[in-house]
N, C-alpha and C positions, 0 to 999 in steps of 0.2 A: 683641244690639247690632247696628245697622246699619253695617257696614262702612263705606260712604261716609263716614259721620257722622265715626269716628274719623279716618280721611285727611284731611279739612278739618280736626280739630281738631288733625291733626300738625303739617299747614303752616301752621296758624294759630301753634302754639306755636315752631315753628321760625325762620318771620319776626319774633317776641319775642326767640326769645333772640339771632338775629344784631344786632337792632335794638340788642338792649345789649353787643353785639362778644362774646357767646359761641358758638362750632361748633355747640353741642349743647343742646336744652333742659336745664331740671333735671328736667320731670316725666317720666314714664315716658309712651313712644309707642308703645311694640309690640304688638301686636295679638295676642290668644291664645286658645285654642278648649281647653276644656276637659270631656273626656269622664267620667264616672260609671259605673260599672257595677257594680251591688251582685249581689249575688247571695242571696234569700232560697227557704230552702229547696234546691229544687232549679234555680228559677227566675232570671232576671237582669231587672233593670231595668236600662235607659240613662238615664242622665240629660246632657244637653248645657248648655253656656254660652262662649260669646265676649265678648270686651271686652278691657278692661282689666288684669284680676285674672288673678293666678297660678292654675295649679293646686290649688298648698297654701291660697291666700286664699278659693277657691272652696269647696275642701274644709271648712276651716274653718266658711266661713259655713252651710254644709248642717247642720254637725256640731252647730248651737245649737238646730237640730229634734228633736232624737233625744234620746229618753227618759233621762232620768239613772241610772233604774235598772238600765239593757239595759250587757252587756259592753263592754267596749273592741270596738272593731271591728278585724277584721283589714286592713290596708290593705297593697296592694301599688303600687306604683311604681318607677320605676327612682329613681336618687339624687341626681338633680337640688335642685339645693335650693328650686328655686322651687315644689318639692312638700311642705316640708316644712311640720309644721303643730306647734302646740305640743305640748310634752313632756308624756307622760301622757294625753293626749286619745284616742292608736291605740294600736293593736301592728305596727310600721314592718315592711313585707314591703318586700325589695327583690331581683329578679327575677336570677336564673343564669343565663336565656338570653343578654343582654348581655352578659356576660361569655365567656358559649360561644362566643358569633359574632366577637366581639374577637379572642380566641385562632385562632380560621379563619381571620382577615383577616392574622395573624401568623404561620402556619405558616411562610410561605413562607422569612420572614425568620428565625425562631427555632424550627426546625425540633423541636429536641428537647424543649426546654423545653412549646413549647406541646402537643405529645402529652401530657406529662405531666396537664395539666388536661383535654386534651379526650379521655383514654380515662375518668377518673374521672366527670367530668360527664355522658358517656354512661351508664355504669353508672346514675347515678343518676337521670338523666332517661326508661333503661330500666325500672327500678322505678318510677317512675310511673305510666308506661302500662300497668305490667300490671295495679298497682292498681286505675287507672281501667276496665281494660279487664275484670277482674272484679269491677269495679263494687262494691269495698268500702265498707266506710263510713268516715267519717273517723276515728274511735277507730282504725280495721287499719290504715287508710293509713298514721294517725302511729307505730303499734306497727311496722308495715312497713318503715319510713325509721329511726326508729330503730335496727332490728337489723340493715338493713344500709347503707343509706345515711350511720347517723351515721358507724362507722367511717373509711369512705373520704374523708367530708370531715375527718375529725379528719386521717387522713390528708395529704390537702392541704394542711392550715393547717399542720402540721408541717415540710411539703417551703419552702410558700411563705416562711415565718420561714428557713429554713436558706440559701435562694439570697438574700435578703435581707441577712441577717447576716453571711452569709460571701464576701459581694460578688461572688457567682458572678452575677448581675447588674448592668447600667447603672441607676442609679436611674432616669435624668434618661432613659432610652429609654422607646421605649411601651411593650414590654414589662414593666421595671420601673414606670411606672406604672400599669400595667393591675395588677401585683403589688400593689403599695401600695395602689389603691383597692379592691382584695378584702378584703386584711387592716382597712381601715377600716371596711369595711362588715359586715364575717362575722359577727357577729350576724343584720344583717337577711339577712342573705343564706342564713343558715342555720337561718331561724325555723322553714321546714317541718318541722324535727326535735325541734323543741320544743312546737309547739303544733298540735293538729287543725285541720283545712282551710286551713291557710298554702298558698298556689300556689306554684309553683318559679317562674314567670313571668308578665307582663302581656299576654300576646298577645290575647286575647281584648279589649280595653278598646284597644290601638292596631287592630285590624281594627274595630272600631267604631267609632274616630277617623274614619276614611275617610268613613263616610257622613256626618257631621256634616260634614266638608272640603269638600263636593261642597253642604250646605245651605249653607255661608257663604260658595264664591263666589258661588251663586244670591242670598245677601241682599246683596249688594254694589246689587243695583238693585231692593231694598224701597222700597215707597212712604214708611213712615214707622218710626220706630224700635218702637211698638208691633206694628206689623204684621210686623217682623225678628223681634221678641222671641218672636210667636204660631211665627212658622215653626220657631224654637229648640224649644218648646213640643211640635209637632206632629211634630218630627222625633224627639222622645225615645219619644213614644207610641207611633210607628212602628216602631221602632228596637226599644223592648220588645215588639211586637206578631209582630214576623221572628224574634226570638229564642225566642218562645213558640209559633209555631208557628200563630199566630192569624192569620186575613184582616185586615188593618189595615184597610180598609176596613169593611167589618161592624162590628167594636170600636168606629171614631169615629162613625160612624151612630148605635149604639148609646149611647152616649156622651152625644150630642147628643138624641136623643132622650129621653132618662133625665137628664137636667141635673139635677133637683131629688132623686133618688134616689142620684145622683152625690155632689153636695155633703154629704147625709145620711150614707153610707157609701162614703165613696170605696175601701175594702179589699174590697166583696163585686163592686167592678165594675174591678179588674183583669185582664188579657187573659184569664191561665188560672183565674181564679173567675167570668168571667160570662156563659161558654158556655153554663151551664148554665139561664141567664136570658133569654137568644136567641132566637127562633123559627129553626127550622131553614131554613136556605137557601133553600129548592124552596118552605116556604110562605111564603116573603118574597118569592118570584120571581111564585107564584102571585097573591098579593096585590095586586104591583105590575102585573102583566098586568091585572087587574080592576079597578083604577083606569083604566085606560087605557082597557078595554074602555066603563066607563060612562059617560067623556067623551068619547067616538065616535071615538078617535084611530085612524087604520088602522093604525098599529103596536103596538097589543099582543099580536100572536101575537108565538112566539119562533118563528122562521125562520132554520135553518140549512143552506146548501148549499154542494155543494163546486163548481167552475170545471164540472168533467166533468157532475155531473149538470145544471146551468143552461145552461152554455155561454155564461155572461156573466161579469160582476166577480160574486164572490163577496158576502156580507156577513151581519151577525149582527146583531137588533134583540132586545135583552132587554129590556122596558119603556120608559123610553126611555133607555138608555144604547145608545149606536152603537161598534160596531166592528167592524175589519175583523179575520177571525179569522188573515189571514198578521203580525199585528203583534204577535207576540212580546214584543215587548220592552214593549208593557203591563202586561201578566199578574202577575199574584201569586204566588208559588210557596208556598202551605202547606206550607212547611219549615221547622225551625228555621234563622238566618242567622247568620254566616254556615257554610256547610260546610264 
């Protein structure tokens, strides 16, 4: 959605509702950026969307694509409600980092009480990492958190009823409502111990929010709202291309190149399935050099020099894409994104 577009249609609804002596329109105005991040296999896809629509409304409308026969999905978010989506549709994750960092921001103030939660939560965020870090599967992960993670939050839920009930707590403080909103939520909060591959948190999907942050104030000055919607489009292809590890570049070449073999099987020309359908780099470079060479252009050698050897500006001519090689901040890093 083109930013612009919604701002005129704010102030457009705003001088409505003053015009009938109301402050505030009735329709909804706020502008919202909503990230996707699936993860199949071992793999992640992005998915982006701005506009109108909630998270949860977003989610929803993806969720009318997806096979009837395929499981509930596990979905993670924090507990906002404008994520929520109907009852029965997911298996509602909702994330313990928030809660950890809450409790941080509270020390200072509730010094004893919040150790309480954040020597536990450490434990259990320790068993994670080592899961991950011996690279189990998810059947050990969740056999893993079970035998010792569930304890300790059974733990918890225990302590958190007891300062509850027996008013060793202000309800109406944040702390006491940071309490109350755990015990609401300890279900989702506690799904990792119930079900294979649940995440203890959403970090991954808000560091990916950022790049899509960075596409929507750039759409603020899209020529037209199609042409916002392609950048949306372009950003998510991206976006899964950094996370797999692929040249995004290369990918959408490819892409575009393959258009009719795309729309045929769009699953065999995903970033990490269609490597192997590619011509390798050096013969796409070689390639492109000989195009060059046979329309007489004097730049198809590839020509690299450093300051020292020339003793001029440096510079780098690959077919005909120009660059100067001290510009960094070009570059593609073939790494998964982010680190």
């Amino acid at each position: 959605m083109r930013i612009v577009t919604l701002i005129k249609a704010n102030q457009a609804r705003q001088a409505h509702a003053a015009a009938q002596g109301f402050s505030r329109p009735k329709e909804r105005t706020g502008r919202f950026t909503t990230a996707l991040v699936l993860k199949v296999g071992a793999q992640l896809i992005c998915l982006y969307d701005s506009g109108r629509a909630h998270a949860g409304e977003n989610l929803a409308a993806w969720l009318e694509h997806r096979a009837a026969e395929h499981a509930l999905p596990l979905v993670m978010s924090d507990a906002l409600a404008r994520n929520d989506v109907e009852e029965g549709t997911v298996r509602r994750c909702h994330g313990l980092a928030h809660g950890r960092r809450q409790c941080s921001d509270l020390e200072d103030v509730f010094p004893s009480a919040c150790r309480v939660v954040l020597d536990v939560l450490t434990q259990v965020f320790d068993h994670d990492a080592e899961a991950r870090d011996q690279q189990r599967s998810a059947a050990a992960r969740l056999t893993s958190h079970q035998a010792y993670s569930g304890p300790l939050m059974d733990t918890l839920k225990e302590w958190l009823a007891t300062q509850v009930e027996d008013r060793l707590v202000e309800p109406h403080s944040s702390l006491g409502q940071a309490m109350a909103s755990r015990q609401n939520h300890w279900q989702t909060l506690t799904r990792f111990v119930q079900s294979a591959g649940a995440p203890l948190d959403n970090n991954v999907v808000e560091r990916a929010l950022k790049l899509c942050i960075r596409q929507r104030n750039n759409s603020l000055f899209s020529q037209s709202e199609p042409s916002a919607s392609l950048a949306r489009v372009l950003t998510s292809l991206i976006a899964t291309c950094l996370y797999a590890g692929v040249n995004a570049v290369e990918s959408l070449v490819a892409l575009k190149e393959h258009r009719g073999e795309v729309f045929a099987d769009p699953a065999a020309w995903l970033p990490w399935t269609s490597q192997a359908r590619l011509a390798p780099p050096e013969a796409t470079r070689r390639q492109s050099c000989a195009i060059w060479a046979r329309s007489g252009s004097p730049c198809h050698r590839r020509m690299i020099h450093s300051r020292a050897d020339r003793g001029t500006r440096a510079f780098a001519v690959v077919g005909h894409q120009w660059k100067r090689p001290c510009a960094s901040r070009f570059l593609i890093i073939q790494s998964p994104w982010p680190s």
